[in-house]
Backbone of each chain as ProteinMPNN parsed JSONL, in Angstrom:
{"seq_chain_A": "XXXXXXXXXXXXXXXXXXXXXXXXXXXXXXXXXXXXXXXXXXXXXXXXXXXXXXXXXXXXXXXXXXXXXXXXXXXXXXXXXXXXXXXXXXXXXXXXXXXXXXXXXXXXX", "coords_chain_A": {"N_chain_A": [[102.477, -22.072, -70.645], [99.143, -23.063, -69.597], [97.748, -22.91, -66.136], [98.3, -25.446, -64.654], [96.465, -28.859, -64.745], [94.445, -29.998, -62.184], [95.609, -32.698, -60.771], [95.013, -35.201, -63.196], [92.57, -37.414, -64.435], [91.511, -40.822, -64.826], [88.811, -41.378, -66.762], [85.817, -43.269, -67.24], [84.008, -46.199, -68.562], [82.045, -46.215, -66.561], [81.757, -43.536, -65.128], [80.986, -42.835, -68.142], [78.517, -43.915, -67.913], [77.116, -42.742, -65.703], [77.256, -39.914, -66.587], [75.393, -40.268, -68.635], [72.981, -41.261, -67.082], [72.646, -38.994, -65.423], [71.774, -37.442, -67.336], [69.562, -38.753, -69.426], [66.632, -39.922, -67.789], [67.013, -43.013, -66.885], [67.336, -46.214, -65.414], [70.54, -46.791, -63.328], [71.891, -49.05, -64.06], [70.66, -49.247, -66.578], [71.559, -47.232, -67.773], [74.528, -47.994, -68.092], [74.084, -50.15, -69.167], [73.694, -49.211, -71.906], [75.494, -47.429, -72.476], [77.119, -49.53, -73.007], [76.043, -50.684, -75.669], [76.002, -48.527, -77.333], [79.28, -48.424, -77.744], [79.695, -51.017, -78.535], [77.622, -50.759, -80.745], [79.147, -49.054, -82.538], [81.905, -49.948, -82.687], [81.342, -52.297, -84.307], [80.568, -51.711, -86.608], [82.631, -50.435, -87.842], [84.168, -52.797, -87.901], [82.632, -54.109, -89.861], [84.285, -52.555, -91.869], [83.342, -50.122, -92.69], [82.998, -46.512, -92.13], [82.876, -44.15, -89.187], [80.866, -41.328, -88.989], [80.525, -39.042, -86.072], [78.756, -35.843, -86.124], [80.26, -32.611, -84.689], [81.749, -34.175, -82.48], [83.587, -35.972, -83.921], [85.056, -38.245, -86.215], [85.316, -41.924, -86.794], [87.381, -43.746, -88.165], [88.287, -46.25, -91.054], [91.62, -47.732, -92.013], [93.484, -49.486, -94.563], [96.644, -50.997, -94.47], [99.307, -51.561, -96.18], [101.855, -54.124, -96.99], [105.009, -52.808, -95.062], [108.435, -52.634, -94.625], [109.568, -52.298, -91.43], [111.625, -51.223, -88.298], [113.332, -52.922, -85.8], [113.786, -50.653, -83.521], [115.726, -51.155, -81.208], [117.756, -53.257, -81.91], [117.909, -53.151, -84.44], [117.59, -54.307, -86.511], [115.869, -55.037, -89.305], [112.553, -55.439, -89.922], [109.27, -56.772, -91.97], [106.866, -55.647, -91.901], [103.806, -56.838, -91.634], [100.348, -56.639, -93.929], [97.661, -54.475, -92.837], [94.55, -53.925, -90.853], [93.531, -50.773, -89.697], [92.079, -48.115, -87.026], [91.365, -45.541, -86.841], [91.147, -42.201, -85.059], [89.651, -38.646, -86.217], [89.685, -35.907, -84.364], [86.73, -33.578, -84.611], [86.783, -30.137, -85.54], [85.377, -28.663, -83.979], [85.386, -30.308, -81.67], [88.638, -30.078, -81.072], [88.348, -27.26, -80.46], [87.389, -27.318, -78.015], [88.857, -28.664, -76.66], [90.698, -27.18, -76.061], [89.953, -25.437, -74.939], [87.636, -23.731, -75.823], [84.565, -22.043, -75.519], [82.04, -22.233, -76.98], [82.29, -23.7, -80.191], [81.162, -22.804, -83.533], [82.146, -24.241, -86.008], [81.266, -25.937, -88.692], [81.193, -29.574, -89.828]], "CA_chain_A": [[101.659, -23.207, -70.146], [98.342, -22.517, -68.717], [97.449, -23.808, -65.542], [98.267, -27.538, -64.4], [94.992, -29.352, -64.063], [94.363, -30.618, -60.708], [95.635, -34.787, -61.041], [94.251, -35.714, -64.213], [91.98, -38.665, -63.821], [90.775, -41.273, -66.163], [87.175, -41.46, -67.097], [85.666, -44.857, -67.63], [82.751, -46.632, -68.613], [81.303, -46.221, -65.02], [81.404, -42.151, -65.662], [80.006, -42.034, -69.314], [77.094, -44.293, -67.854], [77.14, -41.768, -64.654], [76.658, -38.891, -68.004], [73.753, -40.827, -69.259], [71.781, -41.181, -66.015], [72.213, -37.664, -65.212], [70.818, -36.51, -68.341], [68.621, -38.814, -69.321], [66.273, -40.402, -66.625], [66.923, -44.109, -66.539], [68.289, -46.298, -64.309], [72.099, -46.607, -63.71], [72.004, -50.413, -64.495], [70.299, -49.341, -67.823], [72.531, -46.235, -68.567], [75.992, -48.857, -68.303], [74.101, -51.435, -70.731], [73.44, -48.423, -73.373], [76.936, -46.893, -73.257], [78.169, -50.407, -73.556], [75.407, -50.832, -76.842], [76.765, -47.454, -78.308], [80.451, -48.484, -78.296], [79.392, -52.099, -79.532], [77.925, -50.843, -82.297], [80.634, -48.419, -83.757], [82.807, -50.931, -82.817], [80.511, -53.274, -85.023], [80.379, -50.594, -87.734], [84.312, -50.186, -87.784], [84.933, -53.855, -87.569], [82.125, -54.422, -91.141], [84.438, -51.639, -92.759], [82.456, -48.645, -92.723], [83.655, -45.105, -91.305], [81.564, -43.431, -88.532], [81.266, -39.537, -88.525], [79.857, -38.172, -85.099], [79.503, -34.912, -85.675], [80.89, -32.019, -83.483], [82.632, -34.839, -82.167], [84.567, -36.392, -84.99], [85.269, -39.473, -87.379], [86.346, -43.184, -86.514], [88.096, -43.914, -89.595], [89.434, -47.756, -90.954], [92.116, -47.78, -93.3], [94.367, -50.502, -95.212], [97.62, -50.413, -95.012], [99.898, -52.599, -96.976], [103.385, -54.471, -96.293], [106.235, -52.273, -95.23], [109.744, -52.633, -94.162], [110.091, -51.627, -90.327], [112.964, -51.811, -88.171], [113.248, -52.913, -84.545], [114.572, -49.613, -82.785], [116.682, -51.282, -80.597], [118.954, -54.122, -82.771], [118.401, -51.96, -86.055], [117.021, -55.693, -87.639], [114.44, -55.054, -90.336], [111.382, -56.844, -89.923], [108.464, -56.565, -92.595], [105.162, -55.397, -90.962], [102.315, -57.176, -92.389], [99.555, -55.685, -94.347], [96.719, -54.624, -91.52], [93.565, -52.664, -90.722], [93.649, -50.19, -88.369], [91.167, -48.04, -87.044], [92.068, -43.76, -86.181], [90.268, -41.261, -85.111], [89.54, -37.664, -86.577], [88.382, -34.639, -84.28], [86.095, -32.801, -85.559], [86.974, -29.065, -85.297], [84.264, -28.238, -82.554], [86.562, -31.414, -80.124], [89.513, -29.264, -81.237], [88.615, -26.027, -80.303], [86.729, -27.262, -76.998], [89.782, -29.203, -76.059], [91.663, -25.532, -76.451], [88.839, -24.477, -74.108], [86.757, -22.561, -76.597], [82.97, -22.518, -74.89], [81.635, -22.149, -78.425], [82.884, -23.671, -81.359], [80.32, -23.684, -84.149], [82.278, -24.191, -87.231], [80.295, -27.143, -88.88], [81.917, -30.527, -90.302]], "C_chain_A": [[100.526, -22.665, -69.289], [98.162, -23.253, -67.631], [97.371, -25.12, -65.25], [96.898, -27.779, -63.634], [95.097, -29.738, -62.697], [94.729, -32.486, -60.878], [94.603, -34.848, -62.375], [93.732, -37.201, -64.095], [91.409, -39.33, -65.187], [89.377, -41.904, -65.813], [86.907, -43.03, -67.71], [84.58, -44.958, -67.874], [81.777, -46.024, -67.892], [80.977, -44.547, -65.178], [80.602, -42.056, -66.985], [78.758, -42.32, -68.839], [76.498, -43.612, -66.821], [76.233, -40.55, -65.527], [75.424, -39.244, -67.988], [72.835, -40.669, -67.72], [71.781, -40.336, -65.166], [70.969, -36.632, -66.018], [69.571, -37.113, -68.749], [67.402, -39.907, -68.001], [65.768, -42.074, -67.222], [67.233, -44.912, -65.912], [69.571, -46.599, -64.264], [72.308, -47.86, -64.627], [71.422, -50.3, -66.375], [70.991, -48.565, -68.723], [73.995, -46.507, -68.773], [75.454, -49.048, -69.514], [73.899, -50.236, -72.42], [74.679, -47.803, -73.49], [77.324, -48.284, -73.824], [77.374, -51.056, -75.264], [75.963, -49.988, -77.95], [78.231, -47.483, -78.317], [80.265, -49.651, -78.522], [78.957, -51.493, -80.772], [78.724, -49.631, -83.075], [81.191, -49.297, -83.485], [82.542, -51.888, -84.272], [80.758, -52.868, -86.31], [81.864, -50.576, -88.69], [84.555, -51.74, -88.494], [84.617, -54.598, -89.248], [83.091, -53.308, -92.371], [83.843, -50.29, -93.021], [83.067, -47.508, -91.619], [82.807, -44.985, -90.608], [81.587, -42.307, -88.719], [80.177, -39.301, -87.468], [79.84, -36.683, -85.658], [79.027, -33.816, -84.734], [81.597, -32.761, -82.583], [84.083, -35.424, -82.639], [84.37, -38.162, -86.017], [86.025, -41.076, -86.79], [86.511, -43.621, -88.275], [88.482, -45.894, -89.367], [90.427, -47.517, -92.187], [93.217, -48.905, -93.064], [95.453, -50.206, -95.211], [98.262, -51.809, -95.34], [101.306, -52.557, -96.142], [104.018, -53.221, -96.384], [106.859, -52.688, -94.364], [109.912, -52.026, -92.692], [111.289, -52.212, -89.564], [112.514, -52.022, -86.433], [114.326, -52.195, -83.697], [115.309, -50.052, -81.828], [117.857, -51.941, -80.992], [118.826, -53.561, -84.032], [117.83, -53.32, -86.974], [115.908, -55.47, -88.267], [113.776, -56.286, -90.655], [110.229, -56.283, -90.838], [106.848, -56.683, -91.593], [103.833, -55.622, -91.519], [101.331, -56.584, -92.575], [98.211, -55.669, -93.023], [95.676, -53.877, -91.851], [94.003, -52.002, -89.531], [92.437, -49.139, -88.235], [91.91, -46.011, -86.272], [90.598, -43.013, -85.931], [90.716, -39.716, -85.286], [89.235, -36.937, -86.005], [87.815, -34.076, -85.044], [86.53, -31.059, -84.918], [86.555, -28.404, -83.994], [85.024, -29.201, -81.475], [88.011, -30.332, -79.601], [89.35, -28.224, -80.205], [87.517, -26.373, -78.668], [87.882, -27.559, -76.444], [91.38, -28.258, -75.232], [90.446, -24.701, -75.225], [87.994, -23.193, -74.428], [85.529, -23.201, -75.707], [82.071, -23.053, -76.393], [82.406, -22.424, -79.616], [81.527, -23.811, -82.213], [80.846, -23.856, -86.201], [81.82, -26.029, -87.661], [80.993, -28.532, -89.755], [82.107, -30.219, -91.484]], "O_chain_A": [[100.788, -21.905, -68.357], [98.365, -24.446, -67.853], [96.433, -25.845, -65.582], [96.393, -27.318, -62.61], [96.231, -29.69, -62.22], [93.841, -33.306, -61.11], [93.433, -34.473, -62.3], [94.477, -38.088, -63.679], [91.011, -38.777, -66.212], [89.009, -42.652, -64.907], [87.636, -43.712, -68.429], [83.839, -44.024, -67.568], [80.824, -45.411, -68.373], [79.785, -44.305, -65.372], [79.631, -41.3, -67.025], [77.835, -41.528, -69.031], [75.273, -43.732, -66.806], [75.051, -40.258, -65.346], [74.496, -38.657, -67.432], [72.029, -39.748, -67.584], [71.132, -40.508, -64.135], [70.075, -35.825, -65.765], [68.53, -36.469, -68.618], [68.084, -40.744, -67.41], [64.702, -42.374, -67.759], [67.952, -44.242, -65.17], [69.987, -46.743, -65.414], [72.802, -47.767, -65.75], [71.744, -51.123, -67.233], [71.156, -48.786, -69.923], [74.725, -45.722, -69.377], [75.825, -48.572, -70.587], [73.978, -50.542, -73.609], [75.049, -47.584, -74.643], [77.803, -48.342, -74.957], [78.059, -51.794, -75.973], [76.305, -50.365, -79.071], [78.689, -46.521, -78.933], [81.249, -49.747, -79.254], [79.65, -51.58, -81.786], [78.723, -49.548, -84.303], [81.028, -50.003, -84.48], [83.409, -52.112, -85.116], [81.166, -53.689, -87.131], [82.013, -50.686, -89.907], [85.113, -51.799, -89.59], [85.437, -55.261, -89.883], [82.717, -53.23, -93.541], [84.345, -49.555, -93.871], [83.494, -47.751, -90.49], [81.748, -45.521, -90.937], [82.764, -41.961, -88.606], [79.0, -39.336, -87.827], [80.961, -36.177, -85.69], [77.955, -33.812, -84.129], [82.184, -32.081, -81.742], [85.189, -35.405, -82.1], [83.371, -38.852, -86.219], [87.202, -41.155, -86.436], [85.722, -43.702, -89.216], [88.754, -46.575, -88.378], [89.981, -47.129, -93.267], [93.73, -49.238, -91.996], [95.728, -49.184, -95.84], [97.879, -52.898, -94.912], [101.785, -51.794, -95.304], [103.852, -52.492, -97.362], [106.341, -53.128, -93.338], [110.563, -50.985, -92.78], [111.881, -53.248, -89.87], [111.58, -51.419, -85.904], [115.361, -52.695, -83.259], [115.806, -49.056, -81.304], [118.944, -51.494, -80.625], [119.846, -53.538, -84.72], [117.692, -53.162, -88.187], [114.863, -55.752, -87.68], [114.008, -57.373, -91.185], [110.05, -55.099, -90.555], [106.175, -57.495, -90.958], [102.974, -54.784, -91.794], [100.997, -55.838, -91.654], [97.892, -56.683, -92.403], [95.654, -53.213, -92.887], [94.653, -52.474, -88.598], [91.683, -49.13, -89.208], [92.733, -45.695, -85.414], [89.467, -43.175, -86.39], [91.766, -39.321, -84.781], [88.188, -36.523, -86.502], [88.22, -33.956, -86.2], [86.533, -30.944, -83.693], [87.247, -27.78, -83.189], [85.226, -28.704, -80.368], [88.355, -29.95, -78.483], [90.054, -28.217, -79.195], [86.87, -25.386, -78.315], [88.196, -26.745, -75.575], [92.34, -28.46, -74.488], [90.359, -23.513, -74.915], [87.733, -22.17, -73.796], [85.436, -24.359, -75.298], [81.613, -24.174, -76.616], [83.135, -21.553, -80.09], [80.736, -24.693, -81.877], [80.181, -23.665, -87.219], [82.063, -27.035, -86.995], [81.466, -27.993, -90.756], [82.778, -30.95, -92.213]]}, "seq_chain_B": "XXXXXXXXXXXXXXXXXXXXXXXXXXXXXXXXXXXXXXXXXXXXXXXXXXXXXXXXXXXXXXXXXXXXXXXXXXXXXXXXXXXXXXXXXXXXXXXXXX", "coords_chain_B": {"N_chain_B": [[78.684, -44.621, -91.571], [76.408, -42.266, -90.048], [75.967, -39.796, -87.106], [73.17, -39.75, -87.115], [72.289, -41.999, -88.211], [72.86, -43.985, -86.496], [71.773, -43.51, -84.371], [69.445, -44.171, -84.925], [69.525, -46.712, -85.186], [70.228, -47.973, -82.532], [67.542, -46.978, -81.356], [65.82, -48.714, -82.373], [66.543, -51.115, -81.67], [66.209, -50.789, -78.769], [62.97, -50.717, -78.557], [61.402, -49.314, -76.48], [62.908, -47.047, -75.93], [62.385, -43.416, -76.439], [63.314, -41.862, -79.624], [64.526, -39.693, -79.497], [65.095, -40.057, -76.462], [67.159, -41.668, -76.823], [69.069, -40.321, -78.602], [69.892, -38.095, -76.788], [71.328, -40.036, -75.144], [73.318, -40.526, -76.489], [74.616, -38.214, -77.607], [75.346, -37.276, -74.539], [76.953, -39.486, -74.098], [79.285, -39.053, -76.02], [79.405, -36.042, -75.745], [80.691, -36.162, -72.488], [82.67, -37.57, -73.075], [84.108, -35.546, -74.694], [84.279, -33.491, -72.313], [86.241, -34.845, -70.61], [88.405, -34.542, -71.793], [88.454, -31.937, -72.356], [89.589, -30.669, -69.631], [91.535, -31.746, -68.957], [91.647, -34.622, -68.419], [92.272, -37.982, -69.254], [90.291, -40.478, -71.295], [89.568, -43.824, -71.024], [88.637, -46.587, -72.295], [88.167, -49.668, -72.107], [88.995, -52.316, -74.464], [87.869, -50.564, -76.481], [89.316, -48.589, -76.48], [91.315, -45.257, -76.103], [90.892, -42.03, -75.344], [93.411, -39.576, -75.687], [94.584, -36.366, -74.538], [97.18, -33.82, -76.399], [99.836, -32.424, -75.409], [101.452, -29.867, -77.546], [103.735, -28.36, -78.245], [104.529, -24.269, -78.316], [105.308, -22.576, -81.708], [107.312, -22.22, -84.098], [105.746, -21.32, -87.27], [104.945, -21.126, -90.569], [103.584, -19.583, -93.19], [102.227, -21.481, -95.639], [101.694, -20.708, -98.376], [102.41, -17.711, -98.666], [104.801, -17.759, -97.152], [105.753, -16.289, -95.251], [106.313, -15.672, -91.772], [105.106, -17.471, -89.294], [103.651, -17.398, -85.698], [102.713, -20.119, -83.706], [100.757, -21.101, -81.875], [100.893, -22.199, -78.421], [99.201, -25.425, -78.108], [96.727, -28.329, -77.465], [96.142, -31.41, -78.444], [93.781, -33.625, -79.549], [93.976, -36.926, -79.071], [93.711, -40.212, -80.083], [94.196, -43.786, -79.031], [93.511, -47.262, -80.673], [91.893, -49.745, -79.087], [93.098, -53.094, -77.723], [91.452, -55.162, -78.152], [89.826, -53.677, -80.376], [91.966, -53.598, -82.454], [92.417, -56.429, -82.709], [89.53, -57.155, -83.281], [89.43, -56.074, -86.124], [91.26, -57.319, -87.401], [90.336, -59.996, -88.672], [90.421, -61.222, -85.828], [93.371, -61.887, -85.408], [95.978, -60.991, -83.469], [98.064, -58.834, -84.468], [99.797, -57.071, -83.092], [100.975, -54.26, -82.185]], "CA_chain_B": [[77.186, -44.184, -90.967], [76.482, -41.002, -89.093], [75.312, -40.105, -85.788], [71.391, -40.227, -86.79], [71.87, -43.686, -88.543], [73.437, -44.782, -85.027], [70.784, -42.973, -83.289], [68.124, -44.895, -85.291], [69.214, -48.073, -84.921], [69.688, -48.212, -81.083], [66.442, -46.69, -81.019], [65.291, -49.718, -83.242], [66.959, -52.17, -80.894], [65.426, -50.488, -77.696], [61.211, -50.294, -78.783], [61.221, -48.933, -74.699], [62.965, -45.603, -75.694], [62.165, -42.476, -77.433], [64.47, -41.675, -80.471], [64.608, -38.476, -78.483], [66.235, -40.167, -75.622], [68.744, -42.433, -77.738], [69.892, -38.783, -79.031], [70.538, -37.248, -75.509], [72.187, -40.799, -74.74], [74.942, -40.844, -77.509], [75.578, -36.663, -77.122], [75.593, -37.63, -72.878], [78.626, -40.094, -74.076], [80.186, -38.14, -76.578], [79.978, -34.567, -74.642], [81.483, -36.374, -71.045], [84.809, -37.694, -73.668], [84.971, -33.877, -74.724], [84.299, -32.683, -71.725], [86.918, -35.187, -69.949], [89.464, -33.9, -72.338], [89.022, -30.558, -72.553], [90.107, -30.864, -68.149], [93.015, -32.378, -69.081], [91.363, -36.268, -67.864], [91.599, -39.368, -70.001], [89.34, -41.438, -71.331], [90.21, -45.399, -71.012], [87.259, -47.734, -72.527], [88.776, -50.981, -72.041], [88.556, -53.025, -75.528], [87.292, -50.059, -77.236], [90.129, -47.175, -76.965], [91.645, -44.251, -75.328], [91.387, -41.027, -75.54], [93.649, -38.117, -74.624], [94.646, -34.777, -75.023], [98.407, -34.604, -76.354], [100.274, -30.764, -75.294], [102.148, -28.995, -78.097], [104.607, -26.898, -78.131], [104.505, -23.277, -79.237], [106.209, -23.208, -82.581], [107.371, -20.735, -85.192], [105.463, -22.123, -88.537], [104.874, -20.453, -91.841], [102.445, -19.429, -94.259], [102.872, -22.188, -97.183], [101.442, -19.442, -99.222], [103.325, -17.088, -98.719], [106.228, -18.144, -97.018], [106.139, -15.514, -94.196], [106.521, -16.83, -90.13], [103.608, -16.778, -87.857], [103.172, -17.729, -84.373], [102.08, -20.993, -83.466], [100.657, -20.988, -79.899], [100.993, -24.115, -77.736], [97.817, -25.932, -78.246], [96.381, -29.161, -77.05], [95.427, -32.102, -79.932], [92.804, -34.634, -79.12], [94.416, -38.084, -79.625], [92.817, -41.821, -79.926], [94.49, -44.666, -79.36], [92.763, -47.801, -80.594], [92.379, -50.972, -77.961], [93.704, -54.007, -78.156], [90.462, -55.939, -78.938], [89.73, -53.245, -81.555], [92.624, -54.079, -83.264], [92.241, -57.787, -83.265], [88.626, -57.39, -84.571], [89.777, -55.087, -87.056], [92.177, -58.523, -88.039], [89.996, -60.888, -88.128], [90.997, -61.693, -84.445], [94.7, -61.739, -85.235], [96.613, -60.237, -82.735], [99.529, -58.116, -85.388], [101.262, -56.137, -82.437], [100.804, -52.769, -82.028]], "C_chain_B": [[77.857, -42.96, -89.776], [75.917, -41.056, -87.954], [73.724, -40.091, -85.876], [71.554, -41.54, -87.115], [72.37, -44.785, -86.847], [72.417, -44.481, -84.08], [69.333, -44.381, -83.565], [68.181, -46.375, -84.961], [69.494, -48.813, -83.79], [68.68, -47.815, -81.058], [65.512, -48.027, -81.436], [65.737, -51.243, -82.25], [66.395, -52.118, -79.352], [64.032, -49.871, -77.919], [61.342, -49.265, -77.487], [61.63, -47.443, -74.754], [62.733, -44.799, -76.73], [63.019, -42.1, -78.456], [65.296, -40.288, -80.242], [65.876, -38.806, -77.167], [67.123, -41.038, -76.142], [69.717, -41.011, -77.925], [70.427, -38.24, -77.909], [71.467, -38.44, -74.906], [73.616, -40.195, -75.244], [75.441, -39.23, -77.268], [75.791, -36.868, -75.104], [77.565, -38.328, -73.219], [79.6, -39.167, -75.002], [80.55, -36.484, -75.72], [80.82, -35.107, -72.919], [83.126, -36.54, -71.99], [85.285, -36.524, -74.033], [85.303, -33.426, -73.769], [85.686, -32.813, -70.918], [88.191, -34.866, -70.161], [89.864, -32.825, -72.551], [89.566, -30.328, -70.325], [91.176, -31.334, -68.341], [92.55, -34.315, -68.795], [92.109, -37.14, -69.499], [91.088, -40.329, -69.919], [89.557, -42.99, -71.238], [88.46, -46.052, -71.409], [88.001, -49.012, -72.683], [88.187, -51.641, -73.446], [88.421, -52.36, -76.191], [88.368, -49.507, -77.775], [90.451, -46.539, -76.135], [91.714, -43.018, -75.672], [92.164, -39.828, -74.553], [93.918, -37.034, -75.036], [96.29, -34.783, -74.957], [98.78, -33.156, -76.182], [101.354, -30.882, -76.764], [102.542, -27.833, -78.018], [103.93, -25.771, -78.91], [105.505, -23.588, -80.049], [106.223, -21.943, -83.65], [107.139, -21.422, -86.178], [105.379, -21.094, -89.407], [104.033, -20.742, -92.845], [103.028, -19.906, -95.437], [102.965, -21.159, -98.346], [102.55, -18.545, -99.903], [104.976, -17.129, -98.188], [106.489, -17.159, -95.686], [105.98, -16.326, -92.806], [105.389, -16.368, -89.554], [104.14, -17.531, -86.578], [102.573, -18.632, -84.215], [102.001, -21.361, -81.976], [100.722, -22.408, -79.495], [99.299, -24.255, -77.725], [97.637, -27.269, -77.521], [95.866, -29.73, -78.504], [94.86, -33.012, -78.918], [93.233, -36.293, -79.821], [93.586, -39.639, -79.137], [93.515, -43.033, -79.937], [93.55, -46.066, -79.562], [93.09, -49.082, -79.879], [92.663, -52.569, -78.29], [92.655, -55.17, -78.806], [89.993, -55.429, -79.648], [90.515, -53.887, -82.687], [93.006, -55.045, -83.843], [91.046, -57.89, -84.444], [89.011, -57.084, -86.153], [90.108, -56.538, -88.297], [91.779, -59.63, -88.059], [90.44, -62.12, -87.141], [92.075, -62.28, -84.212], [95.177, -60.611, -84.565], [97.891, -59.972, -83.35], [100.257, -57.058, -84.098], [100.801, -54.683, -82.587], [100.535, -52.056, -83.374]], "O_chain_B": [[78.881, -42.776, -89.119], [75.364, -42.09, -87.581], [73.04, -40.369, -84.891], [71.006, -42.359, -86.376], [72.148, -45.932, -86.46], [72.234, -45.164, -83.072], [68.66, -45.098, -82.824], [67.254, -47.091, -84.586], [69.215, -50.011, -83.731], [68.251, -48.618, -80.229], [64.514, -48.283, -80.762], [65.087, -52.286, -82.321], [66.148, -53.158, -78.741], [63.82, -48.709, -77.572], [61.373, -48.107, -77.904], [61.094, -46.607, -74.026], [62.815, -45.233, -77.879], [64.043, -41.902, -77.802], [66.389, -39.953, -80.7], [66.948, -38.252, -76.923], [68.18, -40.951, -75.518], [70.83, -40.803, -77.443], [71.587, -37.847, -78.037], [72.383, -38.053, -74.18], [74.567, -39.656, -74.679], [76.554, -39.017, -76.786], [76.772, -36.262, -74.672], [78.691, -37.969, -72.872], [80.616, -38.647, -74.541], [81.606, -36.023, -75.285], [81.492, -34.267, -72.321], [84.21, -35.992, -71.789], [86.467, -36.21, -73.893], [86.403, -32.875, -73.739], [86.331, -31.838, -70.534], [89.055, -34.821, -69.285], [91.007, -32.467, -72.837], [89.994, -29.178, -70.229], [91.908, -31.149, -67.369], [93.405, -35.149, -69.092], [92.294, -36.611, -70.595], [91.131, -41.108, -68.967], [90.221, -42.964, -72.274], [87.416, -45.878, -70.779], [88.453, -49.164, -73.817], [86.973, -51.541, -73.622], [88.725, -52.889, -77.26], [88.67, -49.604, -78.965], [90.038, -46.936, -75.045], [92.671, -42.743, -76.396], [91.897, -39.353, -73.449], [93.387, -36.691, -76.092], [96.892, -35.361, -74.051], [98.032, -32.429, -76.837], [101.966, -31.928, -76.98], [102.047, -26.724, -77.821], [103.102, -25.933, -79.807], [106.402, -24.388, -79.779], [105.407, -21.053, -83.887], [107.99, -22.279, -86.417], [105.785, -20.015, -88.975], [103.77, -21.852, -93.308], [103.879, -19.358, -96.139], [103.939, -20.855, -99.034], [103.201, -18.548, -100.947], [105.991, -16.663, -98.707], [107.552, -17.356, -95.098], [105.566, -17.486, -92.78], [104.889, -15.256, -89.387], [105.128, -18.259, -86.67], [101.417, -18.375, -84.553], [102.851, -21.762, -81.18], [100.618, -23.448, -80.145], [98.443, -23.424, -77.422], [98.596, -27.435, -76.767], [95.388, -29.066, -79.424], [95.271, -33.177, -77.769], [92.813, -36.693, -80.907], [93.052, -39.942, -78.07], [93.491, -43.522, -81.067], [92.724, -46.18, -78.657], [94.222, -49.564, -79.923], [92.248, -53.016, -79.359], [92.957, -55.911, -79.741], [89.28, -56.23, -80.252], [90.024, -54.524, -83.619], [93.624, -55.101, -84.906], [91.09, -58.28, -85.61], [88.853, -57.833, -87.118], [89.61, -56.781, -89.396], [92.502, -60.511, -87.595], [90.691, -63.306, -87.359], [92.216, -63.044, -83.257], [94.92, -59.456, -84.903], [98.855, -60.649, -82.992], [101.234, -56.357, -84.362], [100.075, -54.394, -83.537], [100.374, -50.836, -83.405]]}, "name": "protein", "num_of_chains": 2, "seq": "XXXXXXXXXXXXXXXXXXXXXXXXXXXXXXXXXXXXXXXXXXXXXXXXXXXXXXXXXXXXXXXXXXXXXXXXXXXXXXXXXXXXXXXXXXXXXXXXXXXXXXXXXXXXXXXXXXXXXXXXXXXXXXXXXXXXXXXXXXXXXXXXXXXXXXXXXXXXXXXXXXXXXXXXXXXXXXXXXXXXXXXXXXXXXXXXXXXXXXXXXXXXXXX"}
């Protein structure tokens, strides 16, 4: 095990839009409303059926899945799990191997 | 759609910015969720998703190939869960349960 992080903390909105109005110069109030534009529309994207691929980031995926048979792990009673969408995501290799604390990944999608 | 067609059409929705700075937006949000994960953090977007970083074990696996044992170091995977108003939209705004 390498090193225990220091408290792991969760990152929110309020930080990515923090990101943005570090890097690029607008104001904070404008760098919220554009993170919250860029996860509206993948959301949007996702929601019409269509995949996203970021890449060096990765893939929001939708896929179909049809009826099956599940059970409820505690009384053992099989209940049928209606057909659904759902929505996953893919790293892309370069998330992977940053997440592994490579500085450099450049193997390409 | 990819990340220029996403680039283009916030840029297309904001006349006011350069298609230049749309691009340093969306890598700004995407590089802070790498960055927050490769620290060990997670990400929480309320409605949207979560991401985190899930530990794995080291593991003795094997070359399908060949069939011989390698070494599988403990790694870190990058996991997404999707949020609960994702998964309604998804249904047209049936709430199916997890």
């Amino acid at each position: 095990m390498a090193k225990a992080p220091q408290v792991a903390k969760t990152v929110t909105r309020a930080d990515l839009a923090e990101a943005v109005y570090q890097r690029v110069g607008l104001s904070r109030t404008e760098s919220a409303e554009l993170v919250e534009t860029v996860l509206a529309e993948i959301s949007d994207v996702l929601v019409n059926g269509a995949n996203v691929k970021l890449s060096s980031f990765g893939s929001f995926l939708v896929r179909s899945k049809s009826e099956r048979i599940g059970r409820n792990p505690k009384t053992g009673v099989e209940v049928p799990i209606t057909p659904r969408r759902v929505m996953v995501f893919k790293p892309s290799n370069i998330m992977k191997g940053r997440v592994n604390g490579d500085v450099v990944a450049d193997e390409a999608e | 759609m990819i990340k220029s067609e996403l680039v283009l059409k916030i840029a297309e929705r904001n006349p006011h910015l350069y298609q230049r700075d749309v691009e340093n937006i969306v890598n700004a949000i995407l590089g802070e969720i790498t960055s927050a994960l490769s620290r060990g953090d997670r990400v929480e977007l309320r409605g949207f998703g979560a991401f985190s970083a899930k530990q794995r074990r080291a593991r003795q696996g094997r070359n399908p190939r060949t069939g011989s044992q390698v070494k599988v170091d403990e790694k870190a995977v990058p996991f997404f869960k999707a949020g609960k108003e994702m998964r309604m939209r998804l249904n047209n705004g049936i709430d199916l349960g997890e």
